[in-house]
C-alpha positions, -999 to 999 in steps of 0.1 A, spaced: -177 -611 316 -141 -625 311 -155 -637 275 -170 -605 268 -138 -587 275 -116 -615 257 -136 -612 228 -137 -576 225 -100 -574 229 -98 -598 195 -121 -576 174 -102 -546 188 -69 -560 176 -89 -574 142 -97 -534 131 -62 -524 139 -49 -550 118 -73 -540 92 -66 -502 97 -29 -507 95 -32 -527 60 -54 -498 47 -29 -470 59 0 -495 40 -20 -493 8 -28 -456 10 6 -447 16 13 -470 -17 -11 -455 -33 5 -421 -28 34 -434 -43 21 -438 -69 -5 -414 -80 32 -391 -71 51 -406 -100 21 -400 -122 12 -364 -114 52 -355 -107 59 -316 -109 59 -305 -144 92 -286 -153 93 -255 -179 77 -262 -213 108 -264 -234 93 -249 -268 118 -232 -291 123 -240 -327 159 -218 -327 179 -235 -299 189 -269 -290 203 -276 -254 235 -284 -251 242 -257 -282 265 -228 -284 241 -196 -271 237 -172 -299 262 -140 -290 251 -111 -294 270 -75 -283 236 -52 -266 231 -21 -253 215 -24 -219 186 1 -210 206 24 -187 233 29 -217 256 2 -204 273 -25 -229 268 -60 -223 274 -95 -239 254 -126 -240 265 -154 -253 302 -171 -253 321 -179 -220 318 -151 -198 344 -134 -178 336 -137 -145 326 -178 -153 292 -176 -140 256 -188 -158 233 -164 -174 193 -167 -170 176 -145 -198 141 -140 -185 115 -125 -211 93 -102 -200 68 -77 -209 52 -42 -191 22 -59 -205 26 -89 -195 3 -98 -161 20 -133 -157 57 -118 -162 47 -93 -133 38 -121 -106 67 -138 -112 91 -109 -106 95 -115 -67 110 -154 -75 134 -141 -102 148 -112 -78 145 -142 -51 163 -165 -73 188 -137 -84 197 -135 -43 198 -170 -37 216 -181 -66 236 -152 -71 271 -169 -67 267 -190 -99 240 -172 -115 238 -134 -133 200 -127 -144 192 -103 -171 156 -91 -177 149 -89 -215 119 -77 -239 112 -51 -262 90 -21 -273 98 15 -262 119 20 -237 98 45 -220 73 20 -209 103 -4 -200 118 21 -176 86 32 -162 79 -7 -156 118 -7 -139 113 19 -114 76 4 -106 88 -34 -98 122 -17 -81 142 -39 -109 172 -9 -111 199 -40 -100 190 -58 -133 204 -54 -167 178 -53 -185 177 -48 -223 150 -42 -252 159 -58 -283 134 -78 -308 166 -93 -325 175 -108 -285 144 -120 -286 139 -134 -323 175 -150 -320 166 -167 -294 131 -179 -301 113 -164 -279 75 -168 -292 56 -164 -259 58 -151 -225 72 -155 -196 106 -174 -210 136 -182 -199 168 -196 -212 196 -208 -190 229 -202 -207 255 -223 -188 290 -212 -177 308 -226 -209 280 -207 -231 260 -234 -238 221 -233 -238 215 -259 -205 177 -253 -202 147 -232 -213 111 -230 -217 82 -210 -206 79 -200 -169 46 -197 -155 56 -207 -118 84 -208 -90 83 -249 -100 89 -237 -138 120 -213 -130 131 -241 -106 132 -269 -132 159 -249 -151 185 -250 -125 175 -288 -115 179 -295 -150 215 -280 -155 226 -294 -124 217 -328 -132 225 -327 -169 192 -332 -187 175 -312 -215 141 -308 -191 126 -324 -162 103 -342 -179 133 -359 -200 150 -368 -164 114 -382 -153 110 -405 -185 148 -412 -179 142 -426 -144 114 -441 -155 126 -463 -182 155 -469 -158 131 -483 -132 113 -504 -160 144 -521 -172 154 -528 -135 120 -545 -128 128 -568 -164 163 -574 -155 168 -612 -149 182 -604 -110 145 -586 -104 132 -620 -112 
């Protein structure tokens, strides 16, 4: 009986041993299957801008009459997010709640400005719809074709020194997102701060002190 028990307590501490290897390479394994499938920032297509380059300034007329500049150092020192949309556009109209979310959240850094083009009648009934009457919001093709806007939802992120900082297409909260991580840690994209670390990490492993 005392065998019996004696042996079973072995076993018992054998599958535990066992189970707590397996849990050690799961967990690794998270890692990294992580670093492989990390979250994908904005896709950064635009044959017109450059980060890090002066923002093209342009002198609009918003929708509601109203005069307003993008481009160059603004007045009251804060960033500028362009965000390209269309009344036809059924991604642009999902994604409305995390730009007036973002526009709260960020709004002590941050000015957003809705932009398209088309008639404005169909802009102002898409306003009044989506409750966007705290936005300026402007309809201009030259905005958009100065800025390279070729499809949509887009955003550029014009910094508080009116440079571009980040841009790309925005088809998620993640996308949007990326812009501001990107500006606030200096880097073109995420995907450029990804291969950064990356290489980093790579170099590290083949430095003589990792060996």
């Amino acid at each position: 009986m005392v065998d019996a028990l004696i042996i079973s307590n072995i076993l018992l501490w054998i599958v535990v041993v066992i189970m707590g290897l397996m849990l050690f390479a799961l967990v690794r394994q998270i890692g990294v299957l992580y670093e492989r499938v990390a979250p994908a920032g904005a896709l950064m297509i635009n044959q017109n801008l450059e980060t890090g380059g002066d923002a093209p300034s342009l002198d609009l007329q918003d929708i509601q009459g109203g005069l307003l500049t993008i481009g160059g150092v603004p007045e009251n020192g804060k960033s500028k997010l362009l965000f390209f949309v269309s009344p036809t556009c059924p991604v642009c109209k999902t994604l409305l709640p995390v730009v007036k979310s973002s526009s709260r959240s960020e709004m002590d850094w941050l000015d957003v400005i809705l932009a398209s083009d088309g008639e404005n009648s169909d802009h102002l009934a898409y306003i009044k719809e989506h409750q966007l009457e705290k936005f300026s919001y402007v309809s201009s093709e030259i905005l958009g074709r100065s800025y390279g806007v070729s499809k949509l939802p887009y955003a550029v992120l014009i910094d508080e020194q009116g440079k571009i900082a980040s841009m790309g297409i925005i088809n998620s909260r993640e996308h949007l997102e990326s812009l501001f991580e990107s500006k606030e840690r200096g880097v073109a994209s995420i995907q450029e701060y990804i291969q950064t670390q990356a290489g980093n990490k790579k170099s590290d492993d083949l430095s003589p002190e990792a060996q």
